[in-house]
C-alpha positions in Angstrom: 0.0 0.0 0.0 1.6 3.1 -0.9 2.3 5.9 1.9 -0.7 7.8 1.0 -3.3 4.9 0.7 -2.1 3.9 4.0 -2.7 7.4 5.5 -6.1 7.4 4.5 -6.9 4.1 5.3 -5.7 4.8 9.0 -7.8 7.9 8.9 -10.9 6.3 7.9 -10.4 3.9 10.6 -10.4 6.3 13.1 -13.2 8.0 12.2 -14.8 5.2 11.9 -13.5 3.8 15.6 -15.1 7.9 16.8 -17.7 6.8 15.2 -18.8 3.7 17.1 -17.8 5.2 20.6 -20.1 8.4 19.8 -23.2 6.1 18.9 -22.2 3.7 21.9 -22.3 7.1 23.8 -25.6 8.3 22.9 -27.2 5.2 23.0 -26.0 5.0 26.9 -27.6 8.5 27.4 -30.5 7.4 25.9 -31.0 4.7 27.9 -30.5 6.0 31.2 -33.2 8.8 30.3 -35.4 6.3 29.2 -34.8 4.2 32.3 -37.4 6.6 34.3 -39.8 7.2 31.9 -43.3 7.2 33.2 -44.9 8.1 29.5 -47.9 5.1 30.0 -49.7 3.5 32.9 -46.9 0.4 32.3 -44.4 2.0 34.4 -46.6 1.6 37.3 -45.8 -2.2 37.3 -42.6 -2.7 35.7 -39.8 -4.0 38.0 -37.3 -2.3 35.1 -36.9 -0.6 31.8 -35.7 -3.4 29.5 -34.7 -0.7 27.0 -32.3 -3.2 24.3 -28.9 -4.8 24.0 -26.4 -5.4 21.4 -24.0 -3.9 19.6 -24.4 -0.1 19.2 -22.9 -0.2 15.6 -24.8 -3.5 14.2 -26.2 -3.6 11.0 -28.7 -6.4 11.9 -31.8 -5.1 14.4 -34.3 -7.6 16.0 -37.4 -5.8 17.1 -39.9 -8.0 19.4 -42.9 -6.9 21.0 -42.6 -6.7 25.0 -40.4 -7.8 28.0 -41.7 -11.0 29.7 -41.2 -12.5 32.9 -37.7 -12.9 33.1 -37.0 -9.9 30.7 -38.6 -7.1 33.7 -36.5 -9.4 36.2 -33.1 -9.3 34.6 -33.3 -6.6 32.2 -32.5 -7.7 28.8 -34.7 -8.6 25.6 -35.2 -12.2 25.3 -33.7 -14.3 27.9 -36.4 -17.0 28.2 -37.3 -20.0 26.1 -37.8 -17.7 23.4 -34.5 -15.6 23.5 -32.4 -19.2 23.6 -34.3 -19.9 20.3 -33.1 -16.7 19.0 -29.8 -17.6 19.9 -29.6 -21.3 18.1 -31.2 -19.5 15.4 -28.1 -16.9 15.5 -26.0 -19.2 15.4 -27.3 -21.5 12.2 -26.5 -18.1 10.9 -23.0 -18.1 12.4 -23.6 -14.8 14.4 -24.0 -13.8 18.2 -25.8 -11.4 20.0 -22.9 -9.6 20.2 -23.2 -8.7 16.8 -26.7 -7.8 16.8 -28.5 -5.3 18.5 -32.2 -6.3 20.0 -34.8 -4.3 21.2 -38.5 -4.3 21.5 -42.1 -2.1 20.7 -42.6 -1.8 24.1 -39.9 -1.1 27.0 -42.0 -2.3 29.7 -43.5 -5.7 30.8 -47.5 -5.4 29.7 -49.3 -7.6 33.2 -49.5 -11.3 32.3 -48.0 -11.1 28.8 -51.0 -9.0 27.9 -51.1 -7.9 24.2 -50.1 -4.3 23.8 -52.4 -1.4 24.0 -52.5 1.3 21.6 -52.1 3.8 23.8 -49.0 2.1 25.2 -47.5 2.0 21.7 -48.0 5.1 20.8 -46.5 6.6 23.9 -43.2 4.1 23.5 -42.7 3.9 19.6 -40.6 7.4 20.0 -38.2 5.3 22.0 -37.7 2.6 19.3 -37.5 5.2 16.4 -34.9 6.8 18.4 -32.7 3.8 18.8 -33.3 3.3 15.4 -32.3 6.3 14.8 -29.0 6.4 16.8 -27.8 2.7 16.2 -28.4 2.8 11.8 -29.1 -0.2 11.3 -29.1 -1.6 7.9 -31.7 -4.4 8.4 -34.7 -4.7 10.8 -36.0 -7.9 11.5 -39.2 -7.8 13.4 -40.3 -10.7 15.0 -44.3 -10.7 15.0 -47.4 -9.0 14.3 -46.8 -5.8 16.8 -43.2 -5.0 15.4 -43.9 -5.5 12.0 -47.0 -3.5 12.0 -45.1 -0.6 13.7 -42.3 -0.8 11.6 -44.0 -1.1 8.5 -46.8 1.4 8.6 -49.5 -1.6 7.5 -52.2 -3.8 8.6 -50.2 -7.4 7.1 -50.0 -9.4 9.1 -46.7 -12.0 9.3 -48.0 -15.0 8.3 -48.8 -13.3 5.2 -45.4 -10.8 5.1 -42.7 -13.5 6.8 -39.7 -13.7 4.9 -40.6 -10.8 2.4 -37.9 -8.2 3.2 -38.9 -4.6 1.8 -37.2 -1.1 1.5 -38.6 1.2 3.9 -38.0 5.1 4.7 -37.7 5.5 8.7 -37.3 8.7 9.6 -34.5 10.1 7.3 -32.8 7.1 6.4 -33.6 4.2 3.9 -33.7 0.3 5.8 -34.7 -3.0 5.0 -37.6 -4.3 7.0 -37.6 -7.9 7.1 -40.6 -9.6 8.9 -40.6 -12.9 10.9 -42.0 -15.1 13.4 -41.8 -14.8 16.7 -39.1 -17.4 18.2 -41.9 -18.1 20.8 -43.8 -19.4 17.6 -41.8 -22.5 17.5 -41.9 -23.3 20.9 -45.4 -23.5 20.5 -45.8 -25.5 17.2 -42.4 -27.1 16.3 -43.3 -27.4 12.6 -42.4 -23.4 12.2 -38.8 -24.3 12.9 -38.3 -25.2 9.4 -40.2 -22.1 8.4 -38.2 -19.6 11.0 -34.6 -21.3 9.6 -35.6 -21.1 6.3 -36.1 -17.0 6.6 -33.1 -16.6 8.6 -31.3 -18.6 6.2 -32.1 -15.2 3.9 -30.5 -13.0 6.5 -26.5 -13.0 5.2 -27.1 -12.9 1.8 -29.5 -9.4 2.8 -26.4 -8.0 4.8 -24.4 -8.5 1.8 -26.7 -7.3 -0.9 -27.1 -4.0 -2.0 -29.9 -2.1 -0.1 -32.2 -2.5 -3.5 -31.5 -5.9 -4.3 -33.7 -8.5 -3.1 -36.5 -6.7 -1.8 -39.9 -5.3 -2.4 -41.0 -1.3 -3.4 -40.0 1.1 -1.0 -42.5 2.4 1.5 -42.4 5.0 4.0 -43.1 4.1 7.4 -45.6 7.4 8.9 -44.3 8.2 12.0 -48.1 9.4 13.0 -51.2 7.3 14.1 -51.1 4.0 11.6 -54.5 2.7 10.6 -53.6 -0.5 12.3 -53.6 0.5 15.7 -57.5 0.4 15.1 -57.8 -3.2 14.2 -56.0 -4.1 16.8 -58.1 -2.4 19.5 -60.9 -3.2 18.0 -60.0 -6.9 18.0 -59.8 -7.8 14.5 -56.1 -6.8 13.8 -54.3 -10.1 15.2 -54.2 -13.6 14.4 -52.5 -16.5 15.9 -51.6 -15.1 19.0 -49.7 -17.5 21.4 -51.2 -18.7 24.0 -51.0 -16.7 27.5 -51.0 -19.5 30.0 -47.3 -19.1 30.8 -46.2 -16.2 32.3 -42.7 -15.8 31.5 -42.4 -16.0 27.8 -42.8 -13.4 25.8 -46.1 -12.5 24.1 -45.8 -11.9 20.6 -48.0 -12.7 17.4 -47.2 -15.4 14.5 
């Protein structure tokens, strides 16, 4: 490499290395605001914030729908049967949670696994559009009906949108949404394995790929009331929903 190739390779790097510590940074500060926020009637019950974890710089976002049990307890997204799904599924894909950064709709434990309210949504969807915000990811994968319907602005729900990635406008910046099933969804009928490896089995190769290749029209995601938030009040906006009789999974839809 000749001297001046090597010069601006080195600066690049460190740019790049201010970079990362700035977002890690911000995304610290963010969560230790967050961490007291009273914005809906959830942080009456919460024992914690479970605000994300991850890498700060990843490229690859998971986006669930709620802390459960053990999530309010410890503090993290995804530590029950559900989160060591997500981790063999990680790991077909030969990455760690390390590499990824994981978050979820809501930032506090609904009671008894409860679906999400509208009102709670709207009040915590600024926190989620500001990680997304800070941390740039490149791909969201949203895992069920709640995250997907956030994220993408529209009423689909994921057994009709699972492993269908699409361009979307969040904010300022262009991403690729890519919709999935809930982890929890193979715990409760093992046949969606195949299905859930299958669609992570896509997940590389969309890293890899130009943000246009591969994937469906771009849409931008309104950052206002969606038109879903109505069907789901109203009752008719979910399908599939896992069953509630155990308290410290996760609740999400598939």
């Amino acid at each position: 490499m000749v001297p001046g190739a090597a010069a601006g390779a080195a600066a690049e790097a460190v740019a790049a290395a201010e970079t990362r510590l700035e977002r890690a940074s911000a995304l610290a500060a963010f969560a230790a605001e967050t961490s007291a926020c009273t914005l809906c009637a959830l942080a009456e019950g919460r024992t914690q914030v479970v605000f994300g974890a991850g890498d700060p710089d990843a490229k690859l976002m998971f986006v669930g729908e709620a802390p459960g049990f053990h999530e309010d307890k410890q503090g993290y997204p995804f530590v029950g049967q559900a989160g060591k799904l997500l981790d063999k599924l990680l790991a077909g894909i030969r990455l760690e949670r390390a590499d990824v950064y994981i978050a979820n709709v809501l930032k506090c434990r609904p009671p008894g696994n409860r679906d999400p309210q509208p009102s709670e949504i709207e009040a915590c969807e600024q926190h989620l559009f500001k990680q997304v915000a800070l941390i740039e990811p490149r791909l969201i994968a949203t895992l069920g009906n709640f995250a997907t319907k956030l994220l993408s602005g529209r009423p689909d729900g994921i057994t009709r949108v699972h492993g269908t990635p699409r361009e979307a406008t969040l904010g300022d910046r262009s991403v690729t949404l890519y919709p999935l099933f809930h982890p929890a969804a193979a715990l409760y009928t093992p046949s969606m394995m195949k299905t859930l490896e299958a669609d992570f089995a896509r997940i590389p190769g969309l890293l890899d790929a130009p943000a246009a290749d591969s994937v469906g029209p771009a849409m931008e995601v309104p950052l206002e009331e969606p038109e879903w938030r109505e069907a789901v009040a109203s009752g008719t906006g979910t399908a599939g929903q896992e069953p509630s009789s155990s308290p410290e999974e996760q609740l999400d839809l598939f």
